[in-house]
C-alpha positions in Angstrom: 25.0 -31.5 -1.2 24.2 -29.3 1.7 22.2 -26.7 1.1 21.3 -23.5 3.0 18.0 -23.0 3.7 16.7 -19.5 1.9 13.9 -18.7 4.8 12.8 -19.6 8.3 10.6 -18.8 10.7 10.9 -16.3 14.1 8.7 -17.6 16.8 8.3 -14.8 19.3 7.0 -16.1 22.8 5.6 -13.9 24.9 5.5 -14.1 29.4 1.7 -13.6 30.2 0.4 -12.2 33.9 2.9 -9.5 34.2 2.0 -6.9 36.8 2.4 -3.3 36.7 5.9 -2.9 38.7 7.5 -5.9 37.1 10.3 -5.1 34.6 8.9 -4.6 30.5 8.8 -8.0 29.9 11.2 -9.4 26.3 10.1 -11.9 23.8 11.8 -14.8 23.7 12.9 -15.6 20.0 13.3 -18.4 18.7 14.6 -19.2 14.6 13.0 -22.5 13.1 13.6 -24.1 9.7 12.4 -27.0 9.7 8.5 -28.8 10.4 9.9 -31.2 13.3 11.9 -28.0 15.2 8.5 -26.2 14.7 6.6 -28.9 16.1 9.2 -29.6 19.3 8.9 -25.7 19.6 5.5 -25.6 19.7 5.2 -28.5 22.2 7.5 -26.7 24.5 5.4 -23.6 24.7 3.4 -23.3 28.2 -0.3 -23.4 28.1 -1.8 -19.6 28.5 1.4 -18.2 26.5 1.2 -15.6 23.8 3.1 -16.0 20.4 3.9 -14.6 16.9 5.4 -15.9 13.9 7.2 -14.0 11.4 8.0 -15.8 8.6 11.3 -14.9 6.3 12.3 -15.9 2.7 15.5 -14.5 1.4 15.9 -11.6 4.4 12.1 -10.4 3.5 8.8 -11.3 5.8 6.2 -12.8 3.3 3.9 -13.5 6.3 3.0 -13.0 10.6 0.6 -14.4 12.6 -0.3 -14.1 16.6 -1.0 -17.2 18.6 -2.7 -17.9 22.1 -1.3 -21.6 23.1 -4.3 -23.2 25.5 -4.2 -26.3 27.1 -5.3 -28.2 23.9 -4.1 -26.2 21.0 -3.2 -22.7 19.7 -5.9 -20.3 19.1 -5.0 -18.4 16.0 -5.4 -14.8 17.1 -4.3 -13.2 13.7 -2.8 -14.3 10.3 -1.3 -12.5 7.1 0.4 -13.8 3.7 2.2 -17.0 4.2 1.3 -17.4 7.7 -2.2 -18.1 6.4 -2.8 -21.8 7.1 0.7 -21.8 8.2 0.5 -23.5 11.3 -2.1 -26.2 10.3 0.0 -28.5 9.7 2.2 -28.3 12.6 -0.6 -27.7 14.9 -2.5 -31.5 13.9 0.9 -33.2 14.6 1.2 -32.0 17.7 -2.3 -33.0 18.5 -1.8 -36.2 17.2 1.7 -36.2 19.5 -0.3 -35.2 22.8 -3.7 -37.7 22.0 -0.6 -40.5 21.7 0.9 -39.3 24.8 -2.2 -39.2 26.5 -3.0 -42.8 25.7 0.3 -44.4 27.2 
């Protein structure tokens, strides 16, 4: 039986080093709804980028964070109802991806 997920999450990724006369720089978004999309997301995002989840269930946001991806990890900035601990997870397998990576 396929079933349709009831919630996801919206990554929002954000350009850093804008200057003053550049345009008003957009978000990208980005919909995950599963742990191994979230995890090839995250290892796509640039080192010194800004990001935010929003997390939905059923049309409503139970929870938000904000993000700073380093070069090692993401800093977690800010985090509210579901997002709490959200990323925990995610965050160790793609540590344990990049130490694996590293090693070859």
């Amino acid at each position: 039986m396929n079933m349709l997920p009831i919630g996801h999450a919206e990554l929002y990724i954000y350009p850093e080093n804008t200057l003053p006369h550049d345009s008003i720089p957009m978000p990208q978004r980005i919909d995950v709804t599963d742990l191994q999309a979230l995890v090839e997301v995250l290892n796509a995002i640039p080192a010194e980028t800004s990001f935010s989840v929003l997390l939905v269930i059923n049309e409503c946001v139970v929870g938000n964070g904000k993000y700073f991806m380093n070069s090692e990890n993401a800093v977690i900035l800010h985090e509210y109802g579901a997002c709490v601990g959200f990323l925990i997870k995610p965050l160790a397998l793609l540590r344990d991806a990049r130490q694996r990576a590293a090693e070859i």
